[in-house]
C-alpha positions in Angstrom: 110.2 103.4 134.4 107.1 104.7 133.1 108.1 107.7 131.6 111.1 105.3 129.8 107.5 103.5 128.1 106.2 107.3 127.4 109.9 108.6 125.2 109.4 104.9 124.0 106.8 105.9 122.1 106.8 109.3 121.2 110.2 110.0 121.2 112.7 107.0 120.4 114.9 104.6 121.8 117.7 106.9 123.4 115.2 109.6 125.4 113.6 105.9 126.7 117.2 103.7 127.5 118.1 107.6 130.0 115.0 107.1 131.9 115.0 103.5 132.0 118.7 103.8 133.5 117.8 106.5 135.7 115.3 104.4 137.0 117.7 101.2 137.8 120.0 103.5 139.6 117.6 104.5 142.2 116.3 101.3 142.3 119.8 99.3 143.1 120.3 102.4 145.4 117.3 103.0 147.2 114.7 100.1 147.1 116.3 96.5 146.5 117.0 93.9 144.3 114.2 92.9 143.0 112.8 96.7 141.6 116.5 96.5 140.0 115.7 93.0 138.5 111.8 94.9 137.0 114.2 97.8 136.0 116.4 96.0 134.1 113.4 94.5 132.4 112.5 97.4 131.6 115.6 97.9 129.6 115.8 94.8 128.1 111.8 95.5 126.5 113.4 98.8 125.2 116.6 97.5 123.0 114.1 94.7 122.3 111.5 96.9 120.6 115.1 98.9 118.9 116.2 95.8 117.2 119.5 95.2 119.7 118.1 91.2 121.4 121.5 90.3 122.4 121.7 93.3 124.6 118.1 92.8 125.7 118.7 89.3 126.5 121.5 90.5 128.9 118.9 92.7 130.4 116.7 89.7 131.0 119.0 87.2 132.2 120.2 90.0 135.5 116.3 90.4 135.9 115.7 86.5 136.1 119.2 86.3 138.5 118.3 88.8 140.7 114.5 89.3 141.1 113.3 86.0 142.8 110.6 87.7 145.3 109.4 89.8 142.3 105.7 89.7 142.3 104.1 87.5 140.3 103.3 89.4 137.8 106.6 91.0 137.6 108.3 87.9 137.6 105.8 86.3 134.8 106.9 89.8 132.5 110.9 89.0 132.8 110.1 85.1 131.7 107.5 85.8 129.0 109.7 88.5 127.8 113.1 86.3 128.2 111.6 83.7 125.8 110.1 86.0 123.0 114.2 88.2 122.9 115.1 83.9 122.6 113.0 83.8 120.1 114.4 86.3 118.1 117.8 85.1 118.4 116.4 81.5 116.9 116.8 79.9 120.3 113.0 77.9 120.2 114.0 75.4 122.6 115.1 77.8 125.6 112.3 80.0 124.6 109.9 77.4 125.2 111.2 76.3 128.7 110.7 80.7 129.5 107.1 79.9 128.0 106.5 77.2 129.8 107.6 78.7 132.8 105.6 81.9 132.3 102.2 79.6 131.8 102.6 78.1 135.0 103.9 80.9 137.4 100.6 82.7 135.3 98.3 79.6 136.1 99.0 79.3 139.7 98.5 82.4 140.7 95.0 82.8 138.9 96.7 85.5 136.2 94.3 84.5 133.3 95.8 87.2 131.0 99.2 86.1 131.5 98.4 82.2 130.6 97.1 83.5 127.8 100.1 85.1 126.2 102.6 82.6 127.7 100.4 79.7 126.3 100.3 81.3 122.7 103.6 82.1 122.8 104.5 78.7 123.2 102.8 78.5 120.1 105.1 80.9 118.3 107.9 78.7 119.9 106.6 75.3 118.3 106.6 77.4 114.7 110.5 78.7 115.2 111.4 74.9 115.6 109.4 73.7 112.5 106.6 72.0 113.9 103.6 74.0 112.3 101.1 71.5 113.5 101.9 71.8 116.9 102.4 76.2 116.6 98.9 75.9 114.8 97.6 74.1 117.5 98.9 75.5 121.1 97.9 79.2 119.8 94.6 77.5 119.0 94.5 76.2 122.5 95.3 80.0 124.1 92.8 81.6 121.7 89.7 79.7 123.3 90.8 80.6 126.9 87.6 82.7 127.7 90.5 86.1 128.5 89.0 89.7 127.3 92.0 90.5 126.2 92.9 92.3 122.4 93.4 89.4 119.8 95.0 91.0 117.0 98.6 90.1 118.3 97.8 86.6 118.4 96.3 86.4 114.9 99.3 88.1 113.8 101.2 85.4 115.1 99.1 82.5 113.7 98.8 84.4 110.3 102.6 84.3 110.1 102.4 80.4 111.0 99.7 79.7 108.1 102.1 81.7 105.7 104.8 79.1 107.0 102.3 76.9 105.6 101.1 77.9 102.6 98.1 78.7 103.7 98.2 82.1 102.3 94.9 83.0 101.5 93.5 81.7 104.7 96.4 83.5 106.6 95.3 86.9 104.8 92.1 86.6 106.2 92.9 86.3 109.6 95.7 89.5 109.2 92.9 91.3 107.9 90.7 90.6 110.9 93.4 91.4 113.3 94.1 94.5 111.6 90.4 95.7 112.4 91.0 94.9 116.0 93.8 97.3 115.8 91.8 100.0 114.1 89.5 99.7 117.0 91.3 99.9 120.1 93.9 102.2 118.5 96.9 100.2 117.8 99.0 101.4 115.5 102.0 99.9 116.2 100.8 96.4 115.8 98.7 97.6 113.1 102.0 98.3 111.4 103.2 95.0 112.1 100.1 93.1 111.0 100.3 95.5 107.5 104.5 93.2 107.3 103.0 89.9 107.6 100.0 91.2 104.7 102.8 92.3 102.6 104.8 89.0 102.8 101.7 87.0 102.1 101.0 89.3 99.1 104.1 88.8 97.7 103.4 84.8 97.7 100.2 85.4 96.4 101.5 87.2 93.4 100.5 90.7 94.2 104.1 91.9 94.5 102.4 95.9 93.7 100.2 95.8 96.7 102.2 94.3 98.9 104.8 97.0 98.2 102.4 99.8 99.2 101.8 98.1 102.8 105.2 97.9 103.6 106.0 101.1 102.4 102.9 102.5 104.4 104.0 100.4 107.6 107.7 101.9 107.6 106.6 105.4 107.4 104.7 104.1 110.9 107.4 102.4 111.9 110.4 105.8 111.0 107.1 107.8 112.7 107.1 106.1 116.0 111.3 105.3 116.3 111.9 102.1 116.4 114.8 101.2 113.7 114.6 97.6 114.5 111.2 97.9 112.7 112.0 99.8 109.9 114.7 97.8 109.1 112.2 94.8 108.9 109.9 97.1 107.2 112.6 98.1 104.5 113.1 93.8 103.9 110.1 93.2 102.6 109.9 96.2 100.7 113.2 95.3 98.8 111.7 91.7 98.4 108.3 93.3 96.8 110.5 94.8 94.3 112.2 91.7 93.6 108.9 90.8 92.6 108.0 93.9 91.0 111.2 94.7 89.0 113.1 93.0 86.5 116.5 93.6 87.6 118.1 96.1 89.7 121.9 95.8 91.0 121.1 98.8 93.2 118.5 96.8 95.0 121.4 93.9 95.5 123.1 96.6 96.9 120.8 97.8 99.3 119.4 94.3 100.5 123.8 94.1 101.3 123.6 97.4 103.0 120.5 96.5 105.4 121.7 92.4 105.8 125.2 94.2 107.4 122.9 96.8 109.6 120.7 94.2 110.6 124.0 91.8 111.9 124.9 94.8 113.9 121.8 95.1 115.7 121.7 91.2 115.9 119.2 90.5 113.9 121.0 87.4 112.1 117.7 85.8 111.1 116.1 88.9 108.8 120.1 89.3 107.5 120.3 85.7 106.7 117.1 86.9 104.8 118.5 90.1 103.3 121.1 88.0 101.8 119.4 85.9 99.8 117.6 89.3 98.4 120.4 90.1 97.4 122.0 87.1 95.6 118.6 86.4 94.0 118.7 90.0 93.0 122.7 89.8 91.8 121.7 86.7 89.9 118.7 88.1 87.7 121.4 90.9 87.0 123.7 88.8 85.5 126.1 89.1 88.4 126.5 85.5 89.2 130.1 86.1 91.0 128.6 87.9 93.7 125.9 85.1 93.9 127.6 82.4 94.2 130.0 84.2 96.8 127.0 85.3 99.0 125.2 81.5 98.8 128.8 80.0 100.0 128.8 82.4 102.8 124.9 81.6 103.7 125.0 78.2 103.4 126.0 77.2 106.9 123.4 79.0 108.6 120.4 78.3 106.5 119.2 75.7 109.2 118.7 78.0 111.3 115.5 79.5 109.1 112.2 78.3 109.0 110.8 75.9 105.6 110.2 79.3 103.6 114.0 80.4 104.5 115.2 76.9 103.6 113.9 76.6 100.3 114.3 79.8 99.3 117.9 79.3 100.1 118.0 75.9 97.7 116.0 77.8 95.1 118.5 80.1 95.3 122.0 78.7 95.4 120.5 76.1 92.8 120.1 79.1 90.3 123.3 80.7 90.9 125.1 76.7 90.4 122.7 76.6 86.8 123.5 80.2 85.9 127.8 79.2 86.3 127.2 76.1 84.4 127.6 73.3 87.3 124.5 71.3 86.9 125.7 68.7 89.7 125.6 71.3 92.7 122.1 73.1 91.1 121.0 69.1 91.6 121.9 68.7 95.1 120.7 71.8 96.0 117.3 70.7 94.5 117.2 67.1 95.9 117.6 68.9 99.6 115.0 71.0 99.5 112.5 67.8 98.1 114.1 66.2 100.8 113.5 69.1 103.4 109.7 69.6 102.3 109.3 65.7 102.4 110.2 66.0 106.1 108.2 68.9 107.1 105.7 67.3 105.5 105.4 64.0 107.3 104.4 65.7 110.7 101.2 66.5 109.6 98.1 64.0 109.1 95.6 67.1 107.7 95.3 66.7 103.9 94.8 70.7 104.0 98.1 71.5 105.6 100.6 68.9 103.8 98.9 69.9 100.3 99.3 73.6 101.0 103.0 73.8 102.7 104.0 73.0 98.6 103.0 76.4 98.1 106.9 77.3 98.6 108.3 74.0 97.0 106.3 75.6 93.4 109.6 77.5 92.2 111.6 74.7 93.2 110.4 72.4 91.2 109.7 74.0 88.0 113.8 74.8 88.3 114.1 71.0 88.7 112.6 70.5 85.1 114.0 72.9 83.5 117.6 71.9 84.9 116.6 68.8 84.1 115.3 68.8 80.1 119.0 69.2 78.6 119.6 65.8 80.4 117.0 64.3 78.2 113.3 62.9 79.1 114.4 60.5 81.4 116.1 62.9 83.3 112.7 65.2 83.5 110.9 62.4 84.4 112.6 61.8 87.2 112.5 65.8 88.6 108.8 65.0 87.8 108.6 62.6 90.1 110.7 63.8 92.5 108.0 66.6 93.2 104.6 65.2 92.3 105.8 61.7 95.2 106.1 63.9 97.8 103.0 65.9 97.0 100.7 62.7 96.9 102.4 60.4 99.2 100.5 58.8 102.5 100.5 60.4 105.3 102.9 58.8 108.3 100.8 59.9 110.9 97.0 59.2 112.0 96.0 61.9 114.5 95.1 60.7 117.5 91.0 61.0 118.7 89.7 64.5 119.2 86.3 64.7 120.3 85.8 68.6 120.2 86.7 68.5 116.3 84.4 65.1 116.1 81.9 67.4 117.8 82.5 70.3 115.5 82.4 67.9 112.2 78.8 66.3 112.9 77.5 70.1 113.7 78.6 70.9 110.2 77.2 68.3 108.8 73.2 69.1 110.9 73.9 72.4 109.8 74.7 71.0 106.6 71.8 69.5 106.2 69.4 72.2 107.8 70.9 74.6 104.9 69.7 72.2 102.4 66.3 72.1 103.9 66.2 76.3 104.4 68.3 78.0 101.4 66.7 81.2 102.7 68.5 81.1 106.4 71.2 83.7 106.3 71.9 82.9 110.1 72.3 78.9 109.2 74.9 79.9 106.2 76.7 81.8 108.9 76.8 79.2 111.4 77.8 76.8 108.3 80.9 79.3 107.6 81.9 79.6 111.5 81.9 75.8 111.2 83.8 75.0 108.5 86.7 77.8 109.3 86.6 76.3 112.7 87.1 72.7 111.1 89.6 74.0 109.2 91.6 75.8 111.8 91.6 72.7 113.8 92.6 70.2 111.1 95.0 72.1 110.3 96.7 71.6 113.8 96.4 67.8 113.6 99.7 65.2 114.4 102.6 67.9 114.9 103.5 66.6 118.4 107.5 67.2 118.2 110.5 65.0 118.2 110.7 63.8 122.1 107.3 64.3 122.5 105.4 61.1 121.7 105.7 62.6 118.0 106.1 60.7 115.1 109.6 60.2 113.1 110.0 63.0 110.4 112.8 60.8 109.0 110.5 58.1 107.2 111.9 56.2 104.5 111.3 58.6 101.2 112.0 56.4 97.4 114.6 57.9 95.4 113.1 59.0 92.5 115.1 57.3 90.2 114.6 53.8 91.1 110.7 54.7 91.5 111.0 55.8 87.3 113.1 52.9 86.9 110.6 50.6 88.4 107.4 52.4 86.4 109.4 52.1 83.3 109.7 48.3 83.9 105.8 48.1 84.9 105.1 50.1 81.9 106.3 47.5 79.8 105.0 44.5 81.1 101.4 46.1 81.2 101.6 47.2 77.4 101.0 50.7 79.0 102.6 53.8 77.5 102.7 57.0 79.8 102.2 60.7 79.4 103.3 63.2 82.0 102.3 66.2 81.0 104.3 69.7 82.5 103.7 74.1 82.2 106.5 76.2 82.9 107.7 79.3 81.1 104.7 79.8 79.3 104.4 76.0 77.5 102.8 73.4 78.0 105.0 70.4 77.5 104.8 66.5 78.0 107.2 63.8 78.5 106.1 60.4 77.6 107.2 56.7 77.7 105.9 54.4 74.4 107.0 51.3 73.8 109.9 51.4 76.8 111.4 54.7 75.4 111.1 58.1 76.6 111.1 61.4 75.1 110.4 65.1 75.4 107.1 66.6 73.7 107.3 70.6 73.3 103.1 71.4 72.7 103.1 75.3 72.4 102.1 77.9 74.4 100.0 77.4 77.1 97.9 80.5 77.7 95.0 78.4 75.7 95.1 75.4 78.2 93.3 76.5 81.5 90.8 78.4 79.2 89.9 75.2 77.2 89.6 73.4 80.0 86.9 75.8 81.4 85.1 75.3 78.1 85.2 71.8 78.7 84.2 71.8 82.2 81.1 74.2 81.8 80.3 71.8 78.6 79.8 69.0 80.4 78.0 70.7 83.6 76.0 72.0 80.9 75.3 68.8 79.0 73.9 67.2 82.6 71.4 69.3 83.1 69.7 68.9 79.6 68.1 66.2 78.8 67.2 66.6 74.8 65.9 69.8 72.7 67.4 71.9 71.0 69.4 73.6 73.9 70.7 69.9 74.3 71.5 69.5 70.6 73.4 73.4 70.7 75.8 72.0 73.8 76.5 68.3 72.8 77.8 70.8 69.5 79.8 73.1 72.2 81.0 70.2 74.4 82.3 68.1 70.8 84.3 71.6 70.1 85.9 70.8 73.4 86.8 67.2 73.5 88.0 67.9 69.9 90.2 70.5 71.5 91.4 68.3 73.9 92.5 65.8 71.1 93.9 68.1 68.7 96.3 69.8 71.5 97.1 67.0 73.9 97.0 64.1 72.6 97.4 64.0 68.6 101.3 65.2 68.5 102.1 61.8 71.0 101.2 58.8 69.2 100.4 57.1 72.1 99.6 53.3 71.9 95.4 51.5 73.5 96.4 51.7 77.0 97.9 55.1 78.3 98.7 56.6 81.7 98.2 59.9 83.0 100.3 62.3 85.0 98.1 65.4 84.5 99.4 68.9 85.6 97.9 71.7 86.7 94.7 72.7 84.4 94.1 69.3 83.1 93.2 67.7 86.1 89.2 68.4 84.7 89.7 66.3 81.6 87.9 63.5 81.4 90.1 61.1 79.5 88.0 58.4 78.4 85.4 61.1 76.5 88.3 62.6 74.5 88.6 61.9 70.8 91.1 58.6 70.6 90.5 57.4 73.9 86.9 56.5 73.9 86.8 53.0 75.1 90.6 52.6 75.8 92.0 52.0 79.4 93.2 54.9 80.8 94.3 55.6 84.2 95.3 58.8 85.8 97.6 59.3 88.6 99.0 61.9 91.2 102.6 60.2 91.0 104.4 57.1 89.0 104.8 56.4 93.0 101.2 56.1 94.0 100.5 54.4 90.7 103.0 51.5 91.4 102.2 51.3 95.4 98.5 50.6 95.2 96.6 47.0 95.2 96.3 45.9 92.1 95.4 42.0 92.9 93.3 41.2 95.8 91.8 37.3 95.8 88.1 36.6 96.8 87.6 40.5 97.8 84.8 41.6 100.2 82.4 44.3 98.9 80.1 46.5 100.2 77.8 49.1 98.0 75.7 51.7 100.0 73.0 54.9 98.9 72.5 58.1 99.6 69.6 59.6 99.6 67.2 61.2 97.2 68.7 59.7 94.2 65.6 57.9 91.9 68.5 55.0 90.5 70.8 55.0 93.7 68.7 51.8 95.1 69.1 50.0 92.3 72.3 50.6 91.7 73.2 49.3 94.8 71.2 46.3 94.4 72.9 45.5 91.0 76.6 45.9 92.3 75.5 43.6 95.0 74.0 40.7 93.0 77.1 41.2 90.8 79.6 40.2 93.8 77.0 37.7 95.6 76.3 39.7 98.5 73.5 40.7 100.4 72.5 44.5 99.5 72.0 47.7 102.0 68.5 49.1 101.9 67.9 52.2 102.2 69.9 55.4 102.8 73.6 54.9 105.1 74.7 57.2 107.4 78.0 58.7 107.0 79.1 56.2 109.8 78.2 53.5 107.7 80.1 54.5 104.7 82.9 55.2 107.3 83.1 51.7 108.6 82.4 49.8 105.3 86.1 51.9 104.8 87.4 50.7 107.4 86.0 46.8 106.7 85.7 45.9 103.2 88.3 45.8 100.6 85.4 47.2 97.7 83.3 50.2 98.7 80.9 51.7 96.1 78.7 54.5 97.1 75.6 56.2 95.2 74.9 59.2 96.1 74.8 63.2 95.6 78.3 64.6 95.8 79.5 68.1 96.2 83.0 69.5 95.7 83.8 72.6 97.9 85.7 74.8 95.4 87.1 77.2 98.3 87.6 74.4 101.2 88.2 70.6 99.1 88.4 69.0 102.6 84.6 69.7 102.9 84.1 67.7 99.8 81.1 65.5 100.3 78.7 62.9 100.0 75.5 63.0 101.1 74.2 60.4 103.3 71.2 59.9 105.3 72.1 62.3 107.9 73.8 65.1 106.5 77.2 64.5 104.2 80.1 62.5 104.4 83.1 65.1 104.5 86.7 64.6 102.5 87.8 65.4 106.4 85.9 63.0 108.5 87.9 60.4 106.6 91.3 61.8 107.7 90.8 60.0 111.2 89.1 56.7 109.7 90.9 53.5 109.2 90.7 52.7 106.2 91.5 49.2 104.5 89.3 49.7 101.3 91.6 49.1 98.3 89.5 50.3 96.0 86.5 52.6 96.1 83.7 53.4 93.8 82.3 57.2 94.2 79.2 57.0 91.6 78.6 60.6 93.0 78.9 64.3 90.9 81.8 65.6 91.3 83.7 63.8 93.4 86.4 63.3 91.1 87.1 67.5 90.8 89.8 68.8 92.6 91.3 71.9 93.6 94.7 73.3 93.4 96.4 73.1 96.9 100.0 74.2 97.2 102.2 74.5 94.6 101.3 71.2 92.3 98.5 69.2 94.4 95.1 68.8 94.0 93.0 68.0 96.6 89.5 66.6 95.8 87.3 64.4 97.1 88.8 61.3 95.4 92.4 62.5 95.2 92.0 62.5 99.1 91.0 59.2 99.1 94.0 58.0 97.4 96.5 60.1 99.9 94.9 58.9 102.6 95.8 55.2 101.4 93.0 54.0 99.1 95.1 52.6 95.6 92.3 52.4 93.3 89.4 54.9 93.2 86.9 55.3 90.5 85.0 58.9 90.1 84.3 61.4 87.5 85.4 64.9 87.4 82.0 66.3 86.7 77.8 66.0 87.0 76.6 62.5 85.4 73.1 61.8 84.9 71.9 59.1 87.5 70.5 56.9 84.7 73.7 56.8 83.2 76.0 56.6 86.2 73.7 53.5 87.0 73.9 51.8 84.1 77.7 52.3 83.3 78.4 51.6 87.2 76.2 48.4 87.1 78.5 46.9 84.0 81.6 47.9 85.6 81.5 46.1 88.5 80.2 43.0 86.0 83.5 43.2 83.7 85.5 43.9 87.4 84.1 40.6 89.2 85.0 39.0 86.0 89.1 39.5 86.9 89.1 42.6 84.3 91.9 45.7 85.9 89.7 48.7 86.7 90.8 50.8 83.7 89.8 47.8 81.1 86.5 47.5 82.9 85.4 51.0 83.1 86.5 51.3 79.5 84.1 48.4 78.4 81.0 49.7 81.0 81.6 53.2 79.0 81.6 52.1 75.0 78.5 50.0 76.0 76.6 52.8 77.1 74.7 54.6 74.7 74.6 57.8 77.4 76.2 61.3 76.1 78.5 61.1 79.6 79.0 57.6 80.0 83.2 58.0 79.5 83.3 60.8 82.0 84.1 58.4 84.9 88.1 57.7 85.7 89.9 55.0 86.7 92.6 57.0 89.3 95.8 55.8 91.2 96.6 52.5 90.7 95.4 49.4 88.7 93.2 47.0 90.4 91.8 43.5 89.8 90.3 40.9 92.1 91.6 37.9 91.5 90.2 34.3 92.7 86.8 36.1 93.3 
């Protein structure tokens, strides 16, 4: 059996099955039944490792019969590797009985090792049935049992769970690191593997060049070492890198056909399932649509069998090949399944992070919807507009339940946090704040997840159609006087579809290669325009920053003829603009929102509201402020600095919460968007386990209107967190506002708001009464709200 292992490795699959059978005929011979059972093992680990699971669950299920008074250990190999060939052949439910199995037989008999891998493979398990939550979380589990034992195969694992995800970037990162273990101790085999997963997430990164180098390098490793099972896997993602890479090839169609047909031979059905839809996407780009639409009948009824990335790129797919033949009504089903599909996968998750990011694979998907959409007419668009952006920004459905090791890890960010604010200089405290945050992360990430028929939550949660939610808006629109402007990119334009006066139509605005550009102008205008206060430096960016704004007009807004009070569906780039200081819109209401679906489904009327205004600290105006907000709405003020737990529970109390204080947006991690309080700041992610009932919040902080891109189409801010986590109404401006001004605009707000004015109305009158350069850069976002009765 150990010389099978040896040819294994250095000289292929058949030298390795004559030993291994050798050894199983002197076992059933000569010893007894239960060195047969470790022999067969044995054999099963070899047509594993050759690409042949069917034949190597065979193996497996004679070792499990016959080996009951195998040691321990022995016995523990046959389970763990029972429920990893299960695995393979898409069977996550028996595989995670093996795991399960494996973890305790490993536990009971003090096999610390063992627990390990059976625990994180139980992980992997939770992954292959969808539940990336949970997968994030059990191999999170495993990976803090204190086992010296090589990680690099685990983070392999959990890198290909964060590309489930979407968490791409974050899931390089980790591949990386595992590859250096490799490196170290000599692995080249799972170095190999580790350099597949890289590739893949290259290839979703946009990078399809460098992700076709690693796989190429990782199959000559792979045709090096034997094992065909690999190389075929090897050879997949190299022919989906060129899909990437190339413009059209029949011959790659032909060879993704060729390798899909060797991989069903071997058993592989999940990476031929795969290889097919290489090669329909790659018949369709060459014009071949018979072929495509023959090979997307034939996959359809075993795309369920394929994880969220393997769904939708199936829907992407077969909705292409429908469009391309001219049958618009199948392309449309195809499309509404996969919003459907990503709607539940979704709602499993309560971490802002993860549910933003898993969109990453929806992006495609919905700029096919659009397009399939625009010879229906604006209406139509508008609806595959909403279709996308509700499922993006909608509520959670779960609240995760109390974790006091991430509470923990949260308030010794937030110390260190703080001590980094006092001591720049410490190198050691920036690393402790980076260990922190990943850690955070990591362990957000894994919130809610707990399975169907495990005290989970319902993945089936009631989901608005998005025509009756358009219908609806469209009916709002006009009682409110409100015209709407959704604005869209794809294929190189920026476009807009808007609603004035009750009608809707299409807007074509040019190219868009000018747009993220003049936003970046825009943005570093008006960080620029905060930090002067007059000269002529001052006079030379208030020049720069009216270039801008005049920018902003002349290409978003002029061509529209919108009416006084507009709302905003902004897409990606304009997220930055602040509205209200844009030629044409100074003091006019206007709102901006994720979805038509969050914009209808906030508070817009609460009678005789409670309110609550706190400070941060270090801010010359913030007291003051506070008192004036309070005096406005009769209510005794807070002195002094809150603590982050006090702006938590005025959250989770009061149904106004305004806050002055320093913000911060975390361009690289938005869930650690703050506001500093007393002790340290206020993260985006505390809030993700907080109550709240606030209905409408006031963040009269820098910043905490910015927002990153997250996924495909979300943005994930500070305040745009705020509203997915249930708040209708927040108020917040996308960049750095003088504390004089943000004062003095905030005070008058909140008058012209206790006087029964909607939000957008009153922050429109607070602005054009403010002599103060930035006084319009604040935003009414989400819904419209008024407190009536007060």
């Amino acid at each position: 059996m150990a010389l099978s292992a040896a040819r294994l490795e250095r000289r292929g699959t058949a030298a390795a099955v004559e030993a291994a059978e050798e050894a199983l005929r002197l076992a059933t011979d000569r010893v007894g039944p239960d060195l047969a059972a470790i022999a067969h093992s044995q054999l099963a680990m070899i047509h594993g490792r050759s690409g042949h699971p069917h034949r190597a669950l065979e193996e497996l299920d004679l070792a499990v019969a016959g080996g009951a008074g195998m040691p321990p250990r022995d016995r523990f190999v046959v389970l763990l590797s029972r429920g990893m060939v299960r695995m393979d052949l898409g069977d996550a439910a028996g595989a995670a009985g093996d795991f399960d199995d494996a973890a305790a037989l490993a536990a009971g008999h003090g096999l610390a090792r063992q627990e390990f891998m059976a625990r994180h493979n139980r992980g992997c398990a939770a992954q292959l049935a969808g539940d990336l939550p949970r997968a994030l979380r059990l191999m999170l589990e495993a990976d803090a049992l204190p086992v010296d034992i090589s990680r690099a195969v685990a983070w392999q694992d959990r890198g290909r769970v964060l590309v489930e995800a979407g968490l791409v970037t974050e899931a390089a990162e980790l591949l990386e690191q595992a590859a250096e273990l490799c490196r170290d101790r000599g692995q080249r085999q799972v170095r190999a593997e580790i350099d597949l997963e890289l590739a893949r997430a290259l290839i979703l990164l946009g990078e399809p060049s460098a992700a076709l180098a690693r796989a190429r390098r990782a199959r000559q490793v792979f045709e090096r070492r034997g094992t065909p099972g690999w190389v075929r896997r090897a050879e997949l993602v190299v022919l989906a890198a060129r899909l990437r890479h190339e413009r059209s090839s029949p011959s790659l169609a032909e060879d993704a056909l060729l390798l899909a047909s060797t991989m069903e031979e071997a058993g592989d059905a999940h990476a031929a399932l795969v290889a097919r839809l290489v090669a329909a996407e790659a018949f369709s780009r060459a014009r071949d649509g018979d072929r495509a639409v023959e090979l997307v009948r034939q996959l359809g009824v075993k795309v369920p069998t394929g994880g969220l990335e393997t769904r939708l790129r199936y829907r992407r797919v077969a909705a292409v090949t429908a469009t391309g033949r001219g049958d618009r009504r199948t392309a449309a089903r195809h499309l509404h399944a996969a919003a459907a599909d990503l709607h539940r996968s979704r709602a499993v998750s309560s971490s802002l992070d993860l549910r933003a990011a898993v969109t990453l694979h929806a992006g495609p998907l919905a700029q096919l919807d659009l397009e399939t959409a625009r010879p229906a007419g604006a209406g139509a668009v508008l609806v595959a507009l909403e279709r996308w952006r509700s499922t993006v920004a909608e509520t959670p459905v779960v609240r995760p339940p109390a974790d006091p090791h991430l509470a923990a890890r949260v308030v010794g960010l937030r110390q260190a946090r703080r001590e980094l604010a006092e001591q720049p200089e410490r190198d050691d405290v920036r690393r402790r704040v980076r260990s922190l945050e990943s850690e955070v992360a990591s362990l957000l990430w894994s919130s809610g997840g707990a399975g169907p028929g495990e005290g989970g939550p319902r993945t089936d949660a009631a989901h608005p159609r998005p025509a009756e939610v358009v219908s609806r808006a469209r009916s709002e629109l006009r009682v409110r006087d409100t015209d709407l402007v959704g604005y869209v990119r794809g294929g190189g334009r920026l476009g807009a579809v808007v609603v004035h006066r009750g009608r809707a139509r299409l807007h074509d605005l040019g190219p868009d290669a000018d747009v993220d550009e003049g936003v970046r102008r825009l943005s570093a205008d008006l960080t620029a325009l905060a930090s002067v206060a007059d000269g002529p430096l001052a006079r030379a960016v208030r020049r720069s920053l009216d270039a801008s704004l005049d920018w902003c007009a002349a290409r978003l807004l002029a061509p529209l003829g919108l009416g006084d009070r507009v709302l905003v569906l902004p897409c990606d780039g304009l997220d930055a603009v602040p509205w209200g200081m844009v030629p044409g819109r100074t003091g006019l209401p206007t709102t901006v929102a994720p979805s038509l679906a969050s914009w209808l489904g906030g508070t817009s009327l609460v009678a005789a509201p409670t309110v609550l205004a706190v400070a941060g600290p270090e801010l010359t105006w913030a007291q003051r402020e506070v008192e004036r907000v309070a005096a406005t709405w009769s209510v005794a003020p807070t002195l002094g600095p809150a603590t982050a737990e006090d702006l938590r529970s005025a959250l989770e109390k009061h149904d106004v919460v305004h806050v002055a204080a320093h913000g911060t947006h975390h361009v690289e991690s938005p869930v650690f968007s703050s506001v500093w309080m007393a002790d340290g700041p206020l993260f985006l992610c505390d809030l993700e386990r907080t109550a709240i009932t606030s209905s409408h919040v006031v963040i009269s902080a820098c910043e905490a209107g910015q927002s990153r891109r997250r996924g495909a189409s979300h943005h994930l801010g500070l305040a745009t967190g705020l509203l997915t986590l249930g708040v209708g109404s927040v108020v917040a401006s996308p960049c750095r506002v003088p504390d004089a001004t943000a004062a003095e605009v905030m005070s008058r707000y909140h008058e012209h708001l206790r006087s029964g004015e909607e939000s957008a109305d009153a922050l429109a009158l607070a602005a054009s009464a403010s002599d103060g350069a930035l006084a319009g850069a604040f935003q009414a976002l989400g819904a419209p709200w008024r407190a009536g009765g007060a």
